[in-house]
N, C-alpha and C positions, 0 to 999 in steps of 0.2 A: 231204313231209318234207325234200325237198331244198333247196326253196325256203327252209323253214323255218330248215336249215342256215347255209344262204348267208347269210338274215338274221343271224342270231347272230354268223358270222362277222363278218359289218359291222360289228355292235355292237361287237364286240371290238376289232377293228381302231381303230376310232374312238376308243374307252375307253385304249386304250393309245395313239394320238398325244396323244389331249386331255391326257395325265400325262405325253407327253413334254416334255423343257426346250426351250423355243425358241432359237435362238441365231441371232442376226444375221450373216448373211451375203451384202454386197452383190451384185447380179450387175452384172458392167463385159464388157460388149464387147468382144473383142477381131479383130475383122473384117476392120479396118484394119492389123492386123500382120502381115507374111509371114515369116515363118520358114525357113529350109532344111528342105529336105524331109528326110523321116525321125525329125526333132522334133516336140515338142507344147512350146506355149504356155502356161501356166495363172496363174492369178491367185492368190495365196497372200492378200494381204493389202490393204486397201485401206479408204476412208474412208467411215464415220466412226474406223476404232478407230487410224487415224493420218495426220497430214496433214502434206506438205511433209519427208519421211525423207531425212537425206542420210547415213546412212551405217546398219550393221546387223550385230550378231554374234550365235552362238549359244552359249547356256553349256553346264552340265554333262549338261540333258537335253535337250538338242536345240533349245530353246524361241529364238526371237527376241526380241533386246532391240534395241531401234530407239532413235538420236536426231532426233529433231524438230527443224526450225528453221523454224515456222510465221513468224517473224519479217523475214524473208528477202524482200525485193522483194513486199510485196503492194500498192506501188505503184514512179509511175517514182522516186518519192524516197527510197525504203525506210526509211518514215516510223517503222518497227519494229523498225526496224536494233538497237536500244538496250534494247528493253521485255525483261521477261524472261519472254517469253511459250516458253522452248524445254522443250521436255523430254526424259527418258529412259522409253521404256514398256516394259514388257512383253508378246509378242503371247504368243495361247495357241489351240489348237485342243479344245477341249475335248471337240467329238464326235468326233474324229480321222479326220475326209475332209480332210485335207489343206488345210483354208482356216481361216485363222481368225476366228473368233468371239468372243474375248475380249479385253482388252485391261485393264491395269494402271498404274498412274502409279508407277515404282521412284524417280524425282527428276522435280521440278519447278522453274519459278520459272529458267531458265537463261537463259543470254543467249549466242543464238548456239554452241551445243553441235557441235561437227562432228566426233568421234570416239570409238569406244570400243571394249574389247576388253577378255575376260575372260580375265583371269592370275592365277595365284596363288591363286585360290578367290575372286575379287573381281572388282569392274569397276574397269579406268580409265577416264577420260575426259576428256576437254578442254571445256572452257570457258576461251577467255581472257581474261586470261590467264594464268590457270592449268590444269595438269596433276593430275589428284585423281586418290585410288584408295580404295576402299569396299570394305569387307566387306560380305557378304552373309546375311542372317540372315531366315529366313521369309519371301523377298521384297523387304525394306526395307534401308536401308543404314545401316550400323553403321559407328563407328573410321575417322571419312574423316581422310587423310592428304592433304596436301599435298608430291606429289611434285616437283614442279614450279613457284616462282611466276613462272618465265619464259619459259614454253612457248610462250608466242605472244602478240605484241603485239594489243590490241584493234581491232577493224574489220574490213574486208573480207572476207569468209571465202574469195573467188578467191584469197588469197594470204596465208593464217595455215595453220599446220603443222596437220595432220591423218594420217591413216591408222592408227596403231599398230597397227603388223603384228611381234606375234612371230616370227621368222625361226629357222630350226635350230639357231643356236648360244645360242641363251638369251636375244637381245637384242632387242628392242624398236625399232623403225624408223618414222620419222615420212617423210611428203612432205614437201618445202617448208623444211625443217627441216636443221641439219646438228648436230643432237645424235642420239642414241641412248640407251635405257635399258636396269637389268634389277635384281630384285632380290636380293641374296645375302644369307641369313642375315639376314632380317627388316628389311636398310638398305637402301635407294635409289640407284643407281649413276648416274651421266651424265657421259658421256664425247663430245667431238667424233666427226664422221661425213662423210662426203662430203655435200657439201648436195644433194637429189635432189627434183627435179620439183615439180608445182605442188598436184595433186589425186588423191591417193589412189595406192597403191603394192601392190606385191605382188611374191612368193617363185617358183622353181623348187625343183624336190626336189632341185638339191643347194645352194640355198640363196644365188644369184645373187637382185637385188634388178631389180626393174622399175618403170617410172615415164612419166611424158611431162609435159609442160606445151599449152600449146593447140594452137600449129598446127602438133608434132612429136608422133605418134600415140604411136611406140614407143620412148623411151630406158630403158637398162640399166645395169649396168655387165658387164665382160667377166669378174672376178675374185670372188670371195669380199669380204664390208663390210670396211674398214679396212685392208686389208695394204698399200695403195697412200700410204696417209699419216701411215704409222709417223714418218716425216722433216718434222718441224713447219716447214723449212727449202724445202721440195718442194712443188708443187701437182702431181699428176698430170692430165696433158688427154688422155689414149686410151685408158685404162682405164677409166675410169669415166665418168658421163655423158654414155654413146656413143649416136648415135640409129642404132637398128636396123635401119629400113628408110628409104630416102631416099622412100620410095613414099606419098605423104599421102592422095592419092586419096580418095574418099568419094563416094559413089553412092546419093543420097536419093530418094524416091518421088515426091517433089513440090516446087515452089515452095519456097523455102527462107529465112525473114526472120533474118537475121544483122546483128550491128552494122556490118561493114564492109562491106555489101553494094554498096556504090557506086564500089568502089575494083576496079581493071582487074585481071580475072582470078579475081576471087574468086565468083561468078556464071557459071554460062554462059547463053548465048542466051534460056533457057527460065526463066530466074532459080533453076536451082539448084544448090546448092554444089558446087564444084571440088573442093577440099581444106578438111581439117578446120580448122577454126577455135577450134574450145573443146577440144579432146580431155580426158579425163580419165580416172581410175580405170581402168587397166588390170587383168587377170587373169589367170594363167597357169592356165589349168587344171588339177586334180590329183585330180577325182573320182573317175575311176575306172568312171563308170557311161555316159557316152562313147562309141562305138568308137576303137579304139586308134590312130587317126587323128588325135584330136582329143586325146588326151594332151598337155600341157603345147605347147597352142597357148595364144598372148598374145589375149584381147576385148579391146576396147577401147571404152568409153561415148562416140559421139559424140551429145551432146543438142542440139546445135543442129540436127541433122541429121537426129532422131527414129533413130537406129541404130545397133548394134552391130555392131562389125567384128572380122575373123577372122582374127590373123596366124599362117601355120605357121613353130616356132621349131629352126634345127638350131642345133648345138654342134661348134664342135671342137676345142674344149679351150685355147685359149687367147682365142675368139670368139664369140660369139653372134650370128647373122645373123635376119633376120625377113623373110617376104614374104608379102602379103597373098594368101585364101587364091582371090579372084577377083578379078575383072574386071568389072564391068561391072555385079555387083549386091551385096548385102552378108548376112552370116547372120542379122541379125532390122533389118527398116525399116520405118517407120510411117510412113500418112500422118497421123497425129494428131499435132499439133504440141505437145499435153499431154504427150507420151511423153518425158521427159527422164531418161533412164539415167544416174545419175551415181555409181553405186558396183554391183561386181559380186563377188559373194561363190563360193566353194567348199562346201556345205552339208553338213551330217551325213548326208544320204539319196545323197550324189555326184552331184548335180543341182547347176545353175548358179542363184545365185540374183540377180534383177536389183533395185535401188533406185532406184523410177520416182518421184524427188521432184516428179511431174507438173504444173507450173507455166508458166504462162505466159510471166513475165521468171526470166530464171536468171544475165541478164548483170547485173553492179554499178552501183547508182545511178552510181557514178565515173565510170564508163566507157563508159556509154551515150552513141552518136553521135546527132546531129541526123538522121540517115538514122533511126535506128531508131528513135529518138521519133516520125517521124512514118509511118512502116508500123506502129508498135502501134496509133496510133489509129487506125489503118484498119481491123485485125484484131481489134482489142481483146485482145491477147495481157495485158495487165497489169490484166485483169480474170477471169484462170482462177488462181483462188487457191484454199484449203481442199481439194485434192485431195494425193493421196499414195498409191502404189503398192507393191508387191512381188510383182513377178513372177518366174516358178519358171520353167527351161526342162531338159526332162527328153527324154531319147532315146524316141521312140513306143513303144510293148508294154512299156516295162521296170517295174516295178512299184519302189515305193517297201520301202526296207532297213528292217527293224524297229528301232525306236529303243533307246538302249542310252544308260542311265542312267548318268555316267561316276561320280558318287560313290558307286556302289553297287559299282563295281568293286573287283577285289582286284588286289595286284601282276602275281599270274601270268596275269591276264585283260589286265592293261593290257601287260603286255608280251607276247602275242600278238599285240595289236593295232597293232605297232610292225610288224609285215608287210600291214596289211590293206592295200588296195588305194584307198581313199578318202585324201587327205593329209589331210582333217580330221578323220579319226579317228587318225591316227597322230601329228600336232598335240598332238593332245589325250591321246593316253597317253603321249607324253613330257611336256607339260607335268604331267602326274598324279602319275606315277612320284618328279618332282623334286620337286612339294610334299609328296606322301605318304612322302618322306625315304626313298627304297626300298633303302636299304642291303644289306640280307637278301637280295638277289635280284642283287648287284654279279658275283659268277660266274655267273647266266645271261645278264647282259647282254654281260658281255665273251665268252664261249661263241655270242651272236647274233654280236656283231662279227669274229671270229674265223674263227664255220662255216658261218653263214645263205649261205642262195643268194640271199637276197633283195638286191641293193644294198641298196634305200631302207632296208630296215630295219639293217643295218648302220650307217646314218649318224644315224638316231635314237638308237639304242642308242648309238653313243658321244658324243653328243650328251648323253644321261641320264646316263652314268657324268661326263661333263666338269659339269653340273650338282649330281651329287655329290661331286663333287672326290673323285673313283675313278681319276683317271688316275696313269701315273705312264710315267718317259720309255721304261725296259725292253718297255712293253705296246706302246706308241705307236710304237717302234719295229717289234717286230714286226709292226702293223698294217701300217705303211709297206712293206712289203715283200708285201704282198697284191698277188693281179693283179687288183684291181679299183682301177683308177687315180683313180675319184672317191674310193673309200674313203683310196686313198693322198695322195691331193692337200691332204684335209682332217687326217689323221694329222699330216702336215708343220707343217700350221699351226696344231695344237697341241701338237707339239713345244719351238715355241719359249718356252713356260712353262717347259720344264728347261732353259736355257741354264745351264750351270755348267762350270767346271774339268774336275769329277769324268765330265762325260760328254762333255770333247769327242772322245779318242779315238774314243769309238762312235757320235759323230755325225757324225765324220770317214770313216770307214767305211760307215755309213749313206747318205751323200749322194754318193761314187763307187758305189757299187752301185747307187743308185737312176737317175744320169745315163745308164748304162748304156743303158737301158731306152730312151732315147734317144726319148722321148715327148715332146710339144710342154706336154702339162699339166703334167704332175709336171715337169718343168724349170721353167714358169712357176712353180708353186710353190716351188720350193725356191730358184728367183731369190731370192722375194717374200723368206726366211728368211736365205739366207746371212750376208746384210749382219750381222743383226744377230748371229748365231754369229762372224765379227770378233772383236765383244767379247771376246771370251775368246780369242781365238789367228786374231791376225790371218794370220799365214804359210799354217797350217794349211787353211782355207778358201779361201784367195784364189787357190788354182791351180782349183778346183771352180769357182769363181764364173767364174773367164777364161774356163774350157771351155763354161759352157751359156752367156754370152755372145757367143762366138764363132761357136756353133750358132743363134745366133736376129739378126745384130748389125742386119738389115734391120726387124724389128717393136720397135715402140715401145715396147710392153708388155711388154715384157722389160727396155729399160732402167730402165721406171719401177719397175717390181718391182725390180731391182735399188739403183735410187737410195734407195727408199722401205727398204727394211733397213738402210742404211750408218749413219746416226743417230750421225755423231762421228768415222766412219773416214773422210771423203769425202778429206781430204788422203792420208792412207796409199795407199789404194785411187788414187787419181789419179798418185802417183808411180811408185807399182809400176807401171801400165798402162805410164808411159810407158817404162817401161825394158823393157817388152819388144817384142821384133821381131817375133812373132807375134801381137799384140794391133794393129790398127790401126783400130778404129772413130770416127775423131773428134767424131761428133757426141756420142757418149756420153762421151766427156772432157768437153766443152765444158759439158754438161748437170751433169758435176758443179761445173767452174769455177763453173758460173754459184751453186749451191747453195752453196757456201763463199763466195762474193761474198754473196748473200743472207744468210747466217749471221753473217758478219762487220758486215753493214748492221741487223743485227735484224727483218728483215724473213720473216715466215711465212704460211704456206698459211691465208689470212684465216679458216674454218674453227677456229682457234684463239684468235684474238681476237675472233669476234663471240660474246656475249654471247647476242642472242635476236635473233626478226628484229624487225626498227623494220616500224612502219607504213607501206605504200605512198604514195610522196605524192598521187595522183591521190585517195585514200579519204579524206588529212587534206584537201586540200585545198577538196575536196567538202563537209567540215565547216567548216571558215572560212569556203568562200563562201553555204553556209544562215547562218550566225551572222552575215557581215559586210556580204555584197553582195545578196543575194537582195532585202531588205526592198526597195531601190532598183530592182535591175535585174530581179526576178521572177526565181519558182523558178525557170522554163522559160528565163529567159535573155529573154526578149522584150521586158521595159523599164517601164518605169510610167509610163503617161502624166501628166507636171508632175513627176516625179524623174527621171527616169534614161534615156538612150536605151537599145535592146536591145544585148546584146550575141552574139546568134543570128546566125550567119554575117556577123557586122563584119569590116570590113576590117582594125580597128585590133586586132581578138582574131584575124587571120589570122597577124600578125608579133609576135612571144613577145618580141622585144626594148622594141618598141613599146608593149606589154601589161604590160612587167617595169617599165618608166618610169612610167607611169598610177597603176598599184597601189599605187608606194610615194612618187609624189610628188604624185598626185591629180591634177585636172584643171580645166580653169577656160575660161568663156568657150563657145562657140558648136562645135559640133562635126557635121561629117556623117558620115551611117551609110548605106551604099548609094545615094547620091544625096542624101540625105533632109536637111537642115539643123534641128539639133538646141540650140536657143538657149532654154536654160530660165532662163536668169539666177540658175545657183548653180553651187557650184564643189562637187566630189566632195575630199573631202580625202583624202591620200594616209598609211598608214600607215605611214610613217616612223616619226611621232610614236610611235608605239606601241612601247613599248620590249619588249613582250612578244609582238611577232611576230618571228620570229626571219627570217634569209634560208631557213634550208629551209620555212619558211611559206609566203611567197610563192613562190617555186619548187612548195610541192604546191598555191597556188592557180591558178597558170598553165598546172599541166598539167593540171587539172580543166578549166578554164576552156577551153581552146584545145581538148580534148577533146569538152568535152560541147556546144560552141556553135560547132564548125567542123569541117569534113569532114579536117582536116588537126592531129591532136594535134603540139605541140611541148613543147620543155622547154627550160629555163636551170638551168646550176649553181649551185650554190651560192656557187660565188665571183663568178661573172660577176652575180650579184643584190646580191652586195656590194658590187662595182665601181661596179653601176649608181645605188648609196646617196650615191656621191659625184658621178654626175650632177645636179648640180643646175641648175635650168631661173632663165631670168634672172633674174624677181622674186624667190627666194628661194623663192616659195610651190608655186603649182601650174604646170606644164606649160600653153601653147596648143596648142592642135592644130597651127597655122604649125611651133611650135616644133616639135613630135613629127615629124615629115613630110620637118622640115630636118636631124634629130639623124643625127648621125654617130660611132660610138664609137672611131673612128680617130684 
């Protein structure tokens, strides 16, 4: 009977898999990764259900939307730069172990997509170059608006504006970029911003901004976005795009094939990396799920490197320092050279989440050296295409947080959540609150702000009321006067919305009570405000302002905060200094002279006159020379035998003046290339003729050129390419070689 049992059992067994759903779920290896101990490693998502991911958010219930740029270097000439093979998908775990299984097409058809984030009940996202935003209905996208058609010039994606990171104060923040957004009341905002980093960006909880570009791991700024460049007149250089740690360091597992790998210092002995050379997408962490060790430590994606690095970040109040968190080895290194980390996310479960757009070239057709054109053929690195990752890294034993459906929430559930412990779920109930118009609930918010012991959640909560337009200067006041100096630092800086007559009395008062406190932050901030309280009673203010400059006259970031509120008063404010006898910081006079010089010349914080970013020239150039020179001298630069000698490590592509003569007046007659005598009896004609190449043409064909075919990139300006437009060579027509060799621009 038992046997019998047993059998039936099997039967059953088998009867209920046979009717279970199958769901594909690759298994990837992970062997070759080492981890800091104490963590686990795991694989969330991977190909087929997405390939080539470079960036990743989560919407309302947890779910992953992922953009694609399968398009992206799947050869050396990134022949797909253009096609509109990108997309946006939806990942989905439908058995719920934590890997997924499903996968969705939400948009297609893109070209070069490299950002997105869910605001407002919708997705934005970038393609440039434009900036879109979608409503969301069953899946599919409804009502696309065009927020943006100047978000980012077309090409390169190492150097087109990405990240949009909603930050605590309601705004929207790009890398690379020095716009910001946000929308009020159903309209689209865009206002100037410090221009910040290269590749992807990220928040602290009290709302400081992080960044880097390649071979500076960790740059920040020291202050809250914008208060530094209220003064269109003023560039600030010490508050903001500060690098962190001078420490670049990077400690990879193996052999290391980099573009500048031949160049002294970037290599050691064993051929592996020194310091970082691509850095990208930094992370402050703010899960929560961690040990408390690792709270708002900065990762940082090094892909060239196969690893992610660990900076621990202190504060103190008027500085952010960083220092890495070893010596000698890093918190996740691969030796799989597939492994390329280029974006790292904060999850709804409080686990870290990694975007392994695992590919072989990750550096831009532009830019690629003859060094590393010929280590890829050695490795074949520009043949590991159609892969794509997303890896999960979660503290060992701790088990995954129950998921929590944010449109199923009510007020009083989302503003609970304004204390939990994860920042993306406190993210996400302020973002809630402000579209679900939470009016009704304006006295439990100000009651958090007021009573909570929680900081973080104090600074949400008035963050939610300032997205309801709840504030007003009486409440903000009171705030200010908290002994929680972040809550008061941020109070200050939106105060200055009630600048009027009617309240300078009590902001007169407000701000000797507040200097009292003789604190290095709340001084910074209220530097940051003064200025612009002037406006209304210049007398009044201006003895507050001498006292916390006189208290700080050695750090920089006090004068800048200072200069950056003046906005009109910099004469007043410069008189008054000088007539007093207890004010004597000259450098800080000087700093205004020089603002009212600038003001008087029309000249401003270029931040306000650029429009969008232009295209890198090495990316256009890259494109003129496929379209103009390639057919002759070959893609590779190596020459075609009976047209064109190579131009791959020439003497004549070594000297960019040399180079700048050739291009625009051609060349004629017998020429040698490394020894070699090149007499094909035709003349390269010189695009002068062309009335539709402009000088920064040639200038981005030369710095392609001298880039991709010589160990040694150079460049020419623009004007010195105009200059060289009136060199002209005897006959009128093209250059000799004699002649190029004898040319002198003296």
């Amino acid at each position: 009977m038992q046997k019998l049992g047993n059998v039936l059992l099997l039967c059953s067994f088998l009867i209920i898999m046979g009717c279970k759903k199958s769901y594909e779920e690759p298994v990837i290896s992970l062997e070759s990764y080492v981890l800091e101990e104490g963590f686990s490693l795991e694989v969330v998502a991977s190909e087929p259900h997405l390939i080539a991911p470079v960036a990743i958010d989560f919407d309302d219930e947890g779910r992953i939307w992922v953009a694609e740029m399968p398009g992206y270097m799947n050869d050396m000439r990134g022949t797909d730069e253009t096609k509109p093979v990108g997309s946006i998908k939806i990942l989905e775990d439908l058995d719920e172990d934590g890997k997924v299984d499903h996968s969705k097409i939400f948009l297609d058809s893109l070209v070069m997509p490299r950002a997105l984030a869910h605001v407002y009940g919708g997705l934005l996202y970038a393609e440039p170059p434009n900036l879109w935003f979608v409503e969301i209905q069953d899946d599919q996208p409804v009502n696309k608006v065009l927020v943006d058609s100047l978000y980012a010039a077309e090409g390169n994606p190492e150097h087109q504006p990405n990240g949009l990171l909603l930050n605590i104060d309601n705004w929207i923040y790009s890398a690379k970029s020095n716009f910001r957004y946000r929308r009020k009341n159903g309209v689209w905002e865009k206002e100037p911003t410090t221009f910040r980093g290269q590749w992807g960006i990220s928040k602290d909880n009290f709302g400081r901004l992080y960044y880097n570009d390649n071979s500076r791991q960790l740059l920040g700024d020291h202050i809250l976005p914008n208060l530094l460049i209220r003064n269109k007149n003023f560039t600030p250089a010490k508050g903001v795009g500060q690098m962190l740690t001078k420490d670049q360091r990077v400690y990879p597992l193996h052999a290391t094939t980099v573009n500048r790998g031949y160049a002294k210092g970037v290599l050691n002995q064993d051929s592996i990396l020194v310091n970082a050379t691509a850095a990208c997408s930094p992370l402050v962490y703010r899960g929560g799920m961690f040990p408390e060790k690792y709270a708002e430590n900065a990762f940082v994606c090094i892909p060239e490197g196969n690893l992610i690095k660990r900076n621990i970040l202190s504060f103190t109040g008027d500085s952010t320092i960083a220092i890495q968190a070893y010596e000698g080895k890093e918190f996740l290194a691969s030796t799989d050279e597939g492994f390329r980390p280029v974006n790292l996310n904060n999850g709804p479960d409080g686990n870290m989440f990694i975007v392994d757009m695992h590919r072989g070239m990750i550096g831009h057709h532009a830019y690629l050296s003859p060094y590393l054109k010929e280590k890829v053929k050695v490795n074949r690195l520009d043949t590991l295409t159609n892969f794509g990752r997303i890896l999960k890294v979660r503290k060992t034993g701790t088990t995954p947080k129950l998921k929590v459906d944010f449109r199923a929430l009510g007020n009083q559930e989302l503003l609970n959540l304004l204390s939990h412990e994860n920042g993306w779920m406190r993210d996400k109930a302020q973002q809630r609150l402000i579209l679900q118009d939470a009016k009704e609930i304006i006295d439990d918010l100000k009651t958090i702000v007021l009573e909570s012991d929680e900081t973080i959640a104090k600074i949400h909560a008035l963050y939610v009321l300032e997205g309801l337009t709840a504030l007003d200067f009486d409440f903000l006041a009171e705030v200010s006067k908290s002994d929680n100096l972040d809550l008061t630092a941020h109070a200050i800086v939106l105060l200055e919305r009630f600048i009027s007559k009617d309240n300078t009395d009590k902001a007169d008062g407000l701000f000797k009570e507040l200097i009292n406190r003789k604190d290095a932050q709340t001084d910074l901030y209220l530097l940051s405000t003064l200025g612009s309280w002037l406006a209304v009673d210049q007398q009044k203010f201006l003895s507050t302002m001498v006292k916390v400059l006189n208290r700080h006259q050695r750090k920089p970031i006090f004068r800048e905060a200072a200069l950056s509120g003046l906005q009109g008063n910099e004469v007043f404010v410069k008189e008054s200094l000088a007539a007093l006898s207890y004010y004597d910081d000259g450098v800080f006079t000087e700093q205004i002279s020089k603002v009212i010089a600038q003001k008087e010349a029309g000249i401003e914080n270029s931040i306000y006159s650029r429009k969008f970013l232009v295209e890198d020239n090495r990316t256009r150039g890259a494109k003129l020379y496929y379209e103009i020179c390639a057919s002759c001298h070959g893609l590779n630069g190596n020459g075609i035998e009976g047209l064109a000698p190579p131009l791959m490590n020439s003497e004549h592509v070594a000297d960019a003046q040399r180079l700048g003569l050739i291009i625009l007046h051609g060349l004629e007659g017998p020429i040698t290339v490394k020894g070699e005598k090149y007499d094909l009896n035709l003349a390269m004609p010189g695009l002068i003729r062309n009335d539709e190449i402009t000088d920064e043409d040639i200038a981005g064909i030369i710095a392609y050129v001298t880039n991709a075919f010589s160990d040694e990139p150079k460049w020419l300006k623009t004007e010195e390419v105009s200059k060289f437009r009136m060199a002209k060579p005897k006959s009128g027509a093209e250059y000799t070689e004699e002649e190029l060799l004898n040319y002198s621009d003296k």
